[in-house]
C-alpha atoms as a printed R data frame, in Angstrom:
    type eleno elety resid chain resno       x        y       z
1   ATOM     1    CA   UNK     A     1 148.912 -105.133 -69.847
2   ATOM     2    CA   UNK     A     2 148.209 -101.880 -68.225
3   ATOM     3    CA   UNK     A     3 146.998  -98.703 -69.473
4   ATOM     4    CA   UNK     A     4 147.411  -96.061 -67.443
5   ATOM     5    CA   UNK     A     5 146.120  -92.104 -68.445
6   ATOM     6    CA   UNK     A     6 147.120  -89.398 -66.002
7   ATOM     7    CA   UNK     A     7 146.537  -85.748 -66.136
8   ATOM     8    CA   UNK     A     8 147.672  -82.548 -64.491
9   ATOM     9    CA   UNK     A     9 147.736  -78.746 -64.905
10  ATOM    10    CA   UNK     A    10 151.607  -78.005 -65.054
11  ATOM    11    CA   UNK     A    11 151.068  -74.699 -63.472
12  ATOM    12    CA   UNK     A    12 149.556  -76.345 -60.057
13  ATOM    13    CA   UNK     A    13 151.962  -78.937 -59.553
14  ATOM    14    CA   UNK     A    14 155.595  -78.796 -59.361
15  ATOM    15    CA   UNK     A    15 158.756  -81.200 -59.947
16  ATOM    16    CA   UNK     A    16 158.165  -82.891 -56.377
17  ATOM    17    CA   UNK     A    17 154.439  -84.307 -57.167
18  ATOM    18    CA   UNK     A    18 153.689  -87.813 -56.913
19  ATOM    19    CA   UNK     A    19 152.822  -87.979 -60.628
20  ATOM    20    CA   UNK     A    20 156.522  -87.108 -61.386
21  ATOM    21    CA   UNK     A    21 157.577  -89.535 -58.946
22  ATOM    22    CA   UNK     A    22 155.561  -92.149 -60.735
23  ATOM    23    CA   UNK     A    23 156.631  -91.012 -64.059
24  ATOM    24    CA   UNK     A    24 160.457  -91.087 -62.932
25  ATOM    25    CA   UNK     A    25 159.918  -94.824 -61.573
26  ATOM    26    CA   UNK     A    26 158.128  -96.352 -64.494
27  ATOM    27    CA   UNK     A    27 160.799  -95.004 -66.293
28  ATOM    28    CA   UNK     A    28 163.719  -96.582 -64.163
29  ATOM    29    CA   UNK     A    29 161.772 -100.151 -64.880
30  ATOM    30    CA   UNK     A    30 161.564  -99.465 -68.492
31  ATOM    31    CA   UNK     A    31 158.230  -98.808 -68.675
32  ATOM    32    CA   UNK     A    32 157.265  -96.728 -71.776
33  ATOM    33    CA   UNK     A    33 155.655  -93.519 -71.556
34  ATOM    34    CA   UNK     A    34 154.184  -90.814 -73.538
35  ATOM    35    CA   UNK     A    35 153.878  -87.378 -72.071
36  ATOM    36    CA   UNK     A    36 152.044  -84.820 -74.231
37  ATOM    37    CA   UNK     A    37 151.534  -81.007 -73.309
38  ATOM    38    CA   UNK     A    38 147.891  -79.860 -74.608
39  ATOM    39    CA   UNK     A    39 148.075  -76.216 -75.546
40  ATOM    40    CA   UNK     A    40 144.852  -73.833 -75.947
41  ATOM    41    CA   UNK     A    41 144.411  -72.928 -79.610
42  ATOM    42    CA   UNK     A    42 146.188  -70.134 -81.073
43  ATOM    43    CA   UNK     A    43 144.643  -66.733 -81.980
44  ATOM    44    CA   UNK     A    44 145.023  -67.943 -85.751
45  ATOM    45    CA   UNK     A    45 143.436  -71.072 -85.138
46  ATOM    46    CA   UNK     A    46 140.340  -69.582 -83.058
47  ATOM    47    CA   UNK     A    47 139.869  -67.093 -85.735
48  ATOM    48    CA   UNK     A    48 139.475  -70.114 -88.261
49  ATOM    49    CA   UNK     A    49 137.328  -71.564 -85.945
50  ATOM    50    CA   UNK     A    50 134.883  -69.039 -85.274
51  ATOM    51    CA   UNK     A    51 134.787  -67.887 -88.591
52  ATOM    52    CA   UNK     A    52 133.371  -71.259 -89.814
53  ATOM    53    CA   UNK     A    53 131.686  -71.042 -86.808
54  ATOM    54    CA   UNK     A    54 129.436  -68.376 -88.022
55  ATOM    55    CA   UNK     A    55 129.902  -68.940 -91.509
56  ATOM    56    CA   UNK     A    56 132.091  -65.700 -92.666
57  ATOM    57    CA   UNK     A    57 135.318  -64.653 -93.747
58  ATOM    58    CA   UNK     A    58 138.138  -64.889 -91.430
59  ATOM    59    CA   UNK     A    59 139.163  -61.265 -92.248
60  ATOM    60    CA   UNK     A    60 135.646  -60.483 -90.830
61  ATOM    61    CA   UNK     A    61 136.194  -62.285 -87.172
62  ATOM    62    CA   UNK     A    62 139.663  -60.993 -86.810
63  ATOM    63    CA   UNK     A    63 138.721  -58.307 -84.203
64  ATOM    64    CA   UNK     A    64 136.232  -60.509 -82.440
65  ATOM    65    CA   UNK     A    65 138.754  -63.547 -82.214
66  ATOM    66    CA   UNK     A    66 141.177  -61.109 -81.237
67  ATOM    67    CA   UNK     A    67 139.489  -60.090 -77.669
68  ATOM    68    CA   UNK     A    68 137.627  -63.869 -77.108
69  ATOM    69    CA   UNK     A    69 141.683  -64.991 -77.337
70  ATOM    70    CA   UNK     A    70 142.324  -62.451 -74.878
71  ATOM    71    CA   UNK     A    71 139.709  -63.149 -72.301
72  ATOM    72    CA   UNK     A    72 140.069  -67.277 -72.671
73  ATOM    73    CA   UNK     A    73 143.866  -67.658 -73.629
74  ATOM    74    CA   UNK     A    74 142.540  -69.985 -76.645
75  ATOM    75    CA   UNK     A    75 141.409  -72.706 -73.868
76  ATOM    76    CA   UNK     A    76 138.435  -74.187 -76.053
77  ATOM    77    CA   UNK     A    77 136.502  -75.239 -73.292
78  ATOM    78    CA   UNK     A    78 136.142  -71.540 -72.576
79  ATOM    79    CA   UNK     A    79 136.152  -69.996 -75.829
80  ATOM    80    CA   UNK     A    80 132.968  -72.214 -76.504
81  ATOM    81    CA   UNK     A    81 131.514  -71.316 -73.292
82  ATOM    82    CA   UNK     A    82 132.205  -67.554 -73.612
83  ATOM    83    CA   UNK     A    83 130.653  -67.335 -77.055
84  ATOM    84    CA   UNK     A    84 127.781  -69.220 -75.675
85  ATOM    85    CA   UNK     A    85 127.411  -66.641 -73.032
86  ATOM    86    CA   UNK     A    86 127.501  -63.560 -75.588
87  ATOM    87    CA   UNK     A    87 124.508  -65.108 -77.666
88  ATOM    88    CA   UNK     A    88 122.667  -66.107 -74.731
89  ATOM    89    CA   UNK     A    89 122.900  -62.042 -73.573
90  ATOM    90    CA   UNK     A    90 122.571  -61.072 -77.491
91  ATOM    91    CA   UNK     A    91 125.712  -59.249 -77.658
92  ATOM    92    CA   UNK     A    92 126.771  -61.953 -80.384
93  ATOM    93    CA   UNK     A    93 123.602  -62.598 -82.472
94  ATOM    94    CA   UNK     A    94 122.165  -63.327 -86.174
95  ATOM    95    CA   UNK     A    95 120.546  -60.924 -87.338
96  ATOM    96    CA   UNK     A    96 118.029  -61.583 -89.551
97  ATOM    97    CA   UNK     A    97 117.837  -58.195 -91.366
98  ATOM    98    CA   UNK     A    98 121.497  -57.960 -92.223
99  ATOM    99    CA   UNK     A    99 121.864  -61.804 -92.814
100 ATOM   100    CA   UNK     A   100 124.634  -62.558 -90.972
101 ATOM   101    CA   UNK     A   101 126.435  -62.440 -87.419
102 ATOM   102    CA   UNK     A   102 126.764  -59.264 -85.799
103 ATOM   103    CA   UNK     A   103 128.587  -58.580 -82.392
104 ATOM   104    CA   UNK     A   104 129.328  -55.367 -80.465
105 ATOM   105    CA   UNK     A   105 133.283  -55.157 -79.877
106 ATOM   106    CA   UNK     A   106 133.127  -52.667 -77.185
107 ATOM   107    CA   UNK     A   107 130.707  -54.921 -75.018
108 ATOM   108    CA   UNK     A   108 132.507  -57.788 -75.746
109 ATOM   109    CA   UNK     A   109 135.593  -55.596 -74.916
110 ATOM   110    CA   UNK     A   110 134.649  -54.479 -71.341
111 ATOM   111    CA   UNK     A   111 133.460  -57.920 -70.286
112 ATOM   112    CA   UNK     A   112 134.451  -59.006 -67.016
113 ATOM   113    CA   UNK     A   113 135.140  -62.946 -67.578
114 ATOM   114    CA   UNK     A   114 138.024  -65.031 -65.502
115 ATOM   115    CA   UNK     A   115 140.393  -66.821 -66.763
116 ATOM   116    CA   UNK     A   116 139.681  -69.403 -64.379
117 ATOM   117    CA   UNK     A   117 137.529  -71.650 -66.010
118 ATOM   118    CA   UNK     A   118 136.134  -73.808 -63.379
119 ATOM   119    CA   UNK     A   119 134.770  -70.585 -61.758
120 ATOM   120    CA   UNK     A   120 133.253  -69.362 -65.014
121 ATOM   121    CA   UNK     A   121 131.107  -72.945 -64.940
122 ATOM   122    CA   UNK     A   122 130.554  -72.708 -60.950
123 ATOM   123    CA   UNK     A   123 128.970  -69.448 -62.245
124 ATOM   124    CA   UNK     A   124 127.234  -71.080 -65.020
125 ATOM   125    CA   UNK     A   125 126.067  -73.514 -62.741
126 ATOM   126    CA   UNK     A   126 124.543  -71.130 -59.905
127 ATOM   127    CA   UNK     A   127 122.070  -69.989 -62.254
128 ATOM   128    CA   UNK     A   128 120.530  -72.785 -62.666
129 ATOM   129    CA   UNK     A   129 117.037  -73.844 -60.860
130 ATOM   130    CA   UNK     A   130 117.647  -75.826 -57.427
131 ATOM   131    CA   UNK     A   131 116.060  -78.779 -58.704
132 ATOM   132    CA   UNK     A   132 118.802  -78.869 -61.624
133 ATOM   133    CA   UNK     A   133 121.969  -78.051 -59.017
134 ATOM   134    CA   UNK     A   134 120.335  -81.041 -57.117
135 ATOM   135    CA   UNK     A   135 119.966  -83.802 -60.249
136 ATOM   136    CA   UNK     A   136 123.907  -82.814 -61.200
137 ATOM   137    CA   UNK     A   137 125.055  -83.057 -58.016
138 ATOM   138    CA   UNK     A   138 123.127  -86.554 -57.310
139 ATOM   139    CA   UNK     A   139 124.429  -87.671 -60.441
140 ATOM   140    CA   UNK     A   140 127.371  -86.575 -59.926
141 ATOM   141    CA   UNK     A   141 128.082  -89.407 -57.305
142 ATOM   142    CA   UNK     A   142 127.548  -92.131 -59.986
143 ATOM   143    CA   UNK     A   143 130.396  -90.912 -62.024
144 ATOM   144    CA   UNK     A   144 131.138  -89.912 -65.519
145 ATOM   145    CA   UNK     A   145 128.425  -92.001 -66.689
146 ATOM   146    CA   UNK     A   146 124.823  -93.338 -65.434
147 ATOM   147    CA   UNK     A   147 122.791  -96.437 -65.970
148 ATOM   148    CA   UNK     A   148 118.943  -95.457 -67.453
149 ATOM   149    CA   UNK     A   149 117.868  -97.599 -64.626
150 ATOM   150    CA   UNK     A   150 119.443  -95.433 -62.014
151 ATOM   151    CA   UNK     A   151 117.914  -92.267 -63.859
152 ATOM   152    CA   UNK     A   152 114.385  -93.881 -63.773
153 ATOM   153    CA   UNK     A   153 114.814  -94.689 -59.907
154 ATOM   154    CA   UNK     A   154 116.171  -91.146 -59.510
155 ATOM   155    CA   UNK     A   155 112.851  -89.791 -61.167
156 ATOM   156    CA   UNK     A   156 110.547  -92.641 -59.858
157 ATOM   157    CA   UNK     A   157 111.591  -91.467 -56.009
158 ATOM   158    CA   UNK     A   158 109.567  -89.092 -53.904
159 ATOM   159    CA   UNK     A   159 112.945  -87.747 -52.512
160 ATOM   160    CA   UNK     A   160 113.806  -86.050 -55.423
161 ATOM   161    CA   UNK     A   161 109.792  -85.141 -56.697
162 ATOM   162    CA   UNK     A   162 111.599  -82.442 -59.373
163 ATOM   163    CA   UNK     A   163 114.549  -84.765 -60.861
164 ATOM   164    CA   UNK     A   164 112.981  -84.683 -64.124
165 ATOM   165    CA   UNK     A   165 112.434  -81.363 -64.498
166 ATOM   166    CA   UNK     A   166 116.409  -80.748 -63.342
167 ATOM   167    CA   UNK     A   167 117.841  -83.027 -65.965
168 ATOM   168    CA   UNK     A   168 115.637  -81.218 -68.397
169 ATOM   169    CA   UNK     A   169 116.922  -78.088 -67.522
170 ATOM   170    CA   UNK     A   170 120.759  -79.435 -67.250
171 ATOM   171    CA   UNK     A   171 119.953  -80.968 -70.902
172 ATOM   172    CA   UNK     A   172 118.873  -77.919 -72.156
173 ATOM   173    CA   UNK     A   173 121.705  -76.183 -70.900
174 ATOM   174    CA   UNK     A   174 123.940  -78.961 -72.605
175 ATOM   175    CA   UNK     A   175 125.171  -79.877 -69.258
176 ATOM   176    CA   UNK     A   176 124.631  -83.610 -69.711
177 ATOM   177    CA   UNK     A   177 125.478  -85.856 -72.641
């Protein structure tokens, strides 16, 4: 028994792409398949979302789920990283006076975020401190996930003498799980 999980972003790839011609020859065998299409959310949905987000009424966030639907296409991956960019920069805050979440449309309005969400977290990611960029990227060669043993080498070596401090950092950013 096989189990097989294959992805793709249908606006990269056309109809001649190997993972069609895979698709069409499992099928010819009688192999069974499942394709599913994964939409963003809808601008209904995100409203929901960040309204229990900040804990208010969904006739509140309207206008604010309005533009963060228009500047990530309801991709949550980049709704939650946009939203964590507007607090970080205080243009979406708590305020402590009025008790509750308060935003400025008009910034929010005339920000200039991609759509492109791999460039928004290449962005993301050249802010950080060298010695972070260098613990993700060493990481990064040990795949999705890492032994504690590795980690401990990694931090014990005098060829990386700021790996701690980096994974800190990348933690703290919530870069790392």
């Amino acid at each position: 028994c096989i189990f097989f999980v294959g992805s793709y972003r249908d606006n990269e790839i056309n109809q001649e792409h190997a993972v069609f011609t895979l698709m069409a020859e499992l099928d010819l065998c009688g192999v069974p398949s499942t394709t599913m299409r994964l939409a963003g959310l809808n601008e209904c949905d995100l409203n929901a979302m960040l309204a229990d987000s900040i804990r208010a009424f969904p006739r509140t966030t309207k206008s604010l789920s309005r533009i963060v639907y228009q500047k990530t296409n309801g991709n949550p991956y980049f709704v939650k990283a946009f939203l964590k960019s507007l607090v970080d920069r205080h243009i979406l805050n708590y305020s402590l006076r009025e008790r509750r979440w308060v935003w400025d449309l008009r910034r929010i309005s005339s920000e200039d975020i991609t759509t492109n969400v791999l460039y928004f977290l290449s962005q993301r990611m050249s802010a950080l401190t060298e010695s972070a960029q260098t613990a993700l990227k060493v990481l990064s060669c040990f795949g999705i996930k890492v032994r504690k043993s590795i980690v401990s080498h990694l931090i014990a070596t005098s060829r990386y003498p700021d790996f701690q401090a980096g994974l800190d950092e990348a933690n703290e950013e919530r870069l790392l799980e």
